[in-house]
C-alpha positions in Angstrom: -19.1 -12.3 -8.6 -15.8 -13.6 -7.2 -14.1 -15.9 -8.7 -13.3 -19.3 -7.4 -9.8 -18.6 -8.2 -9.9 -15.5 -5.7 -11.9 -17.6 -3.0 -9.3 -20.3 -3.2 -6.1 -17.6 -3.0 -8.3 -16.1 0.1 -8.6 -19.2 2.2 -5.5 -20.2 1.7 -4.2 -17.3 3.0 -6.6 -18.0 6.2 -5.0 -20.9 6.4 -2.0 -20.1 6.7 -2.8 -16.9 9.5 -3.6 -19.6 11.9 -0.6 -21.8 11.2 1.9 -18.9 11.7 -0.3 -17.3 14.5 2.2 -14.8 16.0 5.3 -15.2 13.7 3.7 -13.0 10.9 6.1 -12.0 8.8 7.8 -8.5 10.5 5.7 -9.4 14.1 9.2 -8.3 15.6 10.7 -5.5 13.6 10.2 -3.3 10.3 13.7 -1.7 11.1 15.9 -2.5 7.9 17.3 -0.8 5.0 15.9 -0.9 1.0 17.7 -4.3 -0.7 19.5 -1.6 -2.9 21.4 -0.2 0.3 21.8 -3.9 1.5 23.0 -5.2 -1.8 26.9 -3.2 -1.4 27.1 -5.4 2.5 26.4 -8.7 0.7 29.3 -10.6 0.0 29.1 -13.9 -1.8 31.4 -16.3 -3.8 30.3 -18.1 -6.4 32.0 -21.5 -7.9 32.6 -22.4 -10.4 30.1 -24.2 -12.6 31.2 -26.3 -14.8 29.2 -29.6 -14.1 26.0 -31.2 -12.7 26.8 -30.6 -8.6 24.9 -29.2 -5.6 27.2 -26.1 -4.1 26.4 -24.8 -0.4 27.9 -21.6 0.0 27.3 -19.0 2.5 27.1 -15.3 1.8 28.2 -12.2 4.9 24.9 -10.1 5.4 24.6 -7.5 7.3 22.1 -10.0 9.2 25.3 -12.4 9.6 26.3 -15.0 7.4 23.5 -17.0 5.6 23.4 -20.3 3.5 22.6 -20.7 -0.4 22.5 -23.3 -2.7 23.1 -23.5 -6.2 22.1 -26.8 -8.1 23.4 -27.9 -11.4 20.6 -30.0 -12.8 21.9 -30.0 -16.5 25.0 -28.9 -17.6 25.8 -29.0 -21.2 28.9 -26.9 -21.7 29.5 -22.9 -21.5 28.7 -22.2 -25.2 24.8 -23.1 -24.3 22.3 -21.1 -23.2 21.8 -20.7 -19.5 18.4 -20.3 -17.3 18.9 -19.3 -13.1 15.3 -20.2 -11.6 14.8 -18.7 -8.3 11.7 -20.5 -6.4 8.7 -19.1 -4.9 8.1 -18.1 -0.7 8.7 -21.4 1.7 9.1 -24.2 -1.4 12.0 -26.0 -0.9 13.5 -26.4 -4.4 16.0 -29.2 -4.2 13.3 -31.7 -2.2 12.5 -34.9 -3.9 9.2 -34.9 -2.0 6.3 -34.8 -3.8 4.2 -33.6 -0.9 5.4 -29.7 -1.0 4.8 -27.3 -3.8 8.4 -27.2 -5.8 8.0 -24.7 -9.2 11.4 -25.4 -9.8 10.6 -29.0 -10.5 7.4 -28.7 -12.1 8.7 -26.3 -14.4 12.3 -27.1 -15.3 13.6 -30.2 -13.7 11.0 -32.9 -14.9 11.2 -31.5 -18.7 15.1 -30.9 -19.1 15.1 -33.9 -21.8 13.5 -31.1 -24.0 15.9 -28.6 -23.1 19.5 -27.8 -25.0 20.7 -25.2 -22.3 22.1 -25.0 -18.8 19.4 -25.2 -15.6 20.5 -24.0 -12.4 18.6 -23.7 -9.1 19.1 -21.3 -6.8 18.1 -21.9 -3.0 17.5 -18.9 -0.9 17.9 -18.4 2.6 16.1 -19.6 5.6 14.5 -22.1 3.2 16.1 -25.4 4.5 14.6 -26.0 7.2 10.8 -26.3 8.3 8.4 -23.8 7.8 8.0 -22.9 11.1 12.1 -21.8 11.3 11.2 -20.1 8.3 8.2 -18.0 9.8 10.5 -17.4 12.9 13.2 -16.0 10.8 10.6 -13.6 8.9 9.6 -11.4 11.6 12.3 -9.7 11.3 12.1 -7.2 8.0 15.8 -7.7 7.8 16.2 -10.9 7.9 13.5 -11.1 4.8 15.4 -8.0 3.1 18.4 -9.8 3.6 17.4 -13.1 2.0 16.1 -10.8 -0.8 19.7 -9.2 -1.4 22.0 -12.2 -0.7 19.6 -13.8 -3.8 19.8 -11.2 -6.6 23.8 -11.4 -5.8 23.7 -15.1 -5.6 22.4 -15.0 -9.1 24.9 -11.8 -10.0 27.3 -13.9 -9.5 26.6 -16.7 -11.7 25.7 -14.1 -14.3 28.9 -13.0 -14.1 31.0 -15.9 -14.4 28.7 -17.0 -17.7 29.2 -13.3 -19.4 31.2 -14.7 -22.1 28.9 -17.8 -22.3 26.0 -18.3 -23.9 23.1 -16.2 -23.2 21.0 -16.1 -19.6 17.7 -16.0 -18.8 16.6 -15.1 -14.8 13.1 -16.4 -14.1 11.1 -17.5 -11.1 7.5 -17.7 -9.5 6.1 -15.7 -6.8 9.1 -15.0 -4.7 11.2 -15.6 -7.2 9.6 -13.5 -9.3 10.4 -10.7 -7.0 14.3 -11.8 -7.0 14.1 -11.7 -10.3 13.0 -8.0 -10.9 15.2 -7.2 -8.2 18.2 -8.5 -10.2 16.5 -6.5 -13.4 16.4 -3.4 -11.4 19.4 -3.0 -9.5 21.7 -5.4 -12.4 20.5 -5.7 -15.4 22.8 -8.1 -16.2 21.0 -11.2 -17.8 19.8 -11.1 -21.1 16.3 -12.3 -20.4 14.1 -12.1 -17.0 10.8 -14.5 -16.7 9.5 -13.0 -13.7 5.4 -14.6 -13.1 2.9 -14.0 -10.7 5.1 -11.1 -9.3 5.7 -7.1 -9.7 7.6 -4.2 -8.2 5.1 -3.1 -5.1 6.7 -5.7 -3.1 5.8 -3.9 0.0 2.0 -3.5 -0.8 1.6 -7.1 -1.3 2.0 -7.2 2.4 0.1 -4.3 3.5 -2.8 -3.9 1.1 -3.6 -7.5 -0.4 -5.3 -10.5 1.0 -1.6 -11.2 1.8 -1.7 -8.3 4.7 -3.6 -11.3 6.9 0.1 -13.1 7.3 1.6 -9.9 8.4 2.6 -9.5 12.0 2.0 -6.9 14.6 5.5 -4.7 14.2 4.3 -4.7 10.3 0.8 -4.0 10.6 1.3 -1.1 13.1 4.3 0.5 10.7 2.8 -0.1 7.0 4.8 3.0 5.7 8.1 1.0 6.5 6.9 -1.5 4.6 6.0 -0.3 1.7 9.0 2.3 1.6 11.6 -0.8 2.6 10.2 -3.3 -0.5 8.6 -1.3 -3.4 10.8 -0.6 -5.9 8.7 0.0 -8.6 10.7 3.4 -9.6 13.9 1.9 -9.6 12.9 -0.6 -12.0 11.1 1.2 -14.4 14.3 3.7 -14.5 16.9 1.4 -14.3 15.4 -2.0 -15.7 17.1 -3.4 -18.6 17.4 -6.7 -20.4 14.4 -8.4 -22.7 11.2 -9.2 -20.0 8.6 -11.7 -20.3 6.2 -11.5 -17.4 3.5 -13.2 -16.9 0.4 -12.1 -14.1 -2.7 -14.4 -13.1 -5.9 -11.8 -13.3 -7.3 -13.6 -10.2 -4.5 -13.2 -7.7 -5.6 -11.9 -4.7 -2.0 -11.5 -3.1 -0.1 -9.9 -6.7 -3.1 -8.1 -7.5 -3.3 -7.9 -11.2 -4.6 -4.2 -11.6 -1.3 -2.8 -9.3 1.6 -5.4 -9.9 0.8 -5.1 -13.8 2.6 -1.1 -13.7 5.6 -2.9 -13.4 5.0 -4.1 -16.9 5.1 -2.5 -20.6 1.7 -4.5 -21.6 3.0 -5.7 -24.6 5.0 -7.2 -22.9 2.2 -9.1 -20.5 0.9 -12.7 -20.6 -2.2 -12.7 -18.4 -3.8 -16.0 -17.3 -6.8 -16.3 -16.0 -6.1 -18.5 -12.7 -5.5 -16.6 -9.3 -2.2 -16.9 -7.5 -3.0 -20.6 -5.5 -4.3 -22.1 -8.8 -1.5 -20.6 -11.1 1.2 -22.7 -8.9 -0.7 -25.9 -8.5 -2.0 -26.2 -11.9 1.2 -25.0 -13.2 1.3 -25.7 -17.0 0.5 -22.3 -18.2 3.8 -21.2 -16.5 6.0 -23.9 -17.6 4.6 -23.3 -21.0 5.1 -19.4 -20.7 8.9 -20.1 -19.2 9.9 -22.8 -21.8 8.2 -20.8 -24.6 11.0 -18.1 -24.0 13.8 -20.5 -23.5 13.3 -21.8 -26.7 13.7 -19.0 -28.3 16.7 -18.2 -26.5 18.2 -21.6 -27.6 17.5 -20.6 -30.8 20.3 -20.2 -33.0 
């Protein structure tokens, strides 16, 4: 019997074919190189953080130059512990509506009285302006590879500048779940990395999931591309370093739980039993998960 956690996670997706119609992601092109080639072309600068600020940077892509923001939401002094939380596909982290989904505010923001460490927000690309820009934007696999790589050295960056800071944690949901590994695979430069409700077949998700129904004609006639483009499942298990604290919803129809989980030593593995719609709306076992390890980063 299917669970209503899978039946929810399959409409939604329905859903959301008819809203993009056309403008699946990749309807245009699949013609674009791995985010480990595209990672050398991405230059970004990163200021310095020192305080509680919004910074709107741009970063040269081989797609052009794109926007990022980085959002200080506590700051309490380089000698603390530091957590970069990368949000999940089409949220819009920095909103103050509380009409669209926002992981980074359910999980970090609105609990940061309990937290002794630094919380920074990282915006990706294409993802401040309306959903339909957005879906534009993503038929093009180099434009979404792009985003992808302009993130993980976003968050490089301000890695970087705290390596003689306290220590850092990388986390994220969904998307930024992805970014996350990403950074773990082709960095390695955080201490910690909280990626949930994401894996390494990042290519797959679109191609052989529930997911595959928001892919668009260029992508669904060239599913190799895909899936040789975004799965980078070898590089991280060869290259991957840094603790890892994953956490997987045994529902999810679009990170399905039986692939994604490879990515993962399972000792390693928290498993909830929600699919990938319910995990985010109902989002308390994450923030749990996420804070759980923070503390114990804070931890003397």
């Amino acid at each position: 019997m299917v669970s209503h956690h899978a039946l929810i996670d399959r409409a939604t997706v329905r859903l959301g074919s008819l809203f993009v119609g056309g403008n699946g992601f990749f309807a245009q092109s699949v013609d674009a190189p791995r985010v480990k080639e595209m990672l050398s072309s991405v230059s970004v600068s990163v200021p310095t953080l020192n305080g509680e600020e919004l910074h709107e940077i741009s970063a040269d892509t081989p797609v052009g130059t794109l926007g990022v923001g980085i959002k200080v939401v506590q700051w309490c002094g380089a000698d603390h512990p530091t957590v970069v939380y990368h949000h999940g596909n089409d949220e819009r982290p920095f909103s103050s509506s509380r009409f669209s989904p926002n992981t980074f505010q359910d999980l970090l923001v609105d609990h940061t009285d309990n937290l002794e460490l630094n919380v920074v927000g990282l915006r990706a690309p294409f993802h401040d302006g309306t959903t339909r820009e957005y879906a534009r934007k993503m038929g093009e696999l180099s434009n979404f590879a792009a985003m992808l790589a302009t993130s993980v050295a976003t968050i490089d960056g301000i890695v970087d500048q705290l390596e003689d800071s306290g220590p850092v944690a990388v986390a994220g949901v969904s998307l930024g779940g992805w970014v996350t590994n990403l950074h773990r695979a082709y960095e390695g430069t955080a201490d910690v990395y909280v990626p949930m409700l994401a894996g390494a077949d990042l290519g797959k998700l679109f191609t052989q999931s529930a997911y595959r129904r928001l892919l668009g004609q260029a992508g669904r006639e060239n599913p190799t591309a895909v899936e040789q483009t975004l799965d980078f499942g070898e590089d991280l298990r060869e290259n991957g370093t840094g603790a890892v604290y994953p956490l997987l919803a045994r529902h999810d129809q679009y990170i399905e739980y039986e692939l994604q989980r490879l990515a993962y030593d399972e000792s390693d593995l928290l498993v909830v039993d929600r699919g990938h719609i319910t995990a985010t709306l109902n989002s308390t076992p994450l923030r749990e998960h996420l804070l759980g390890v923070l503390a114990g980063l804070s931890s003397p």
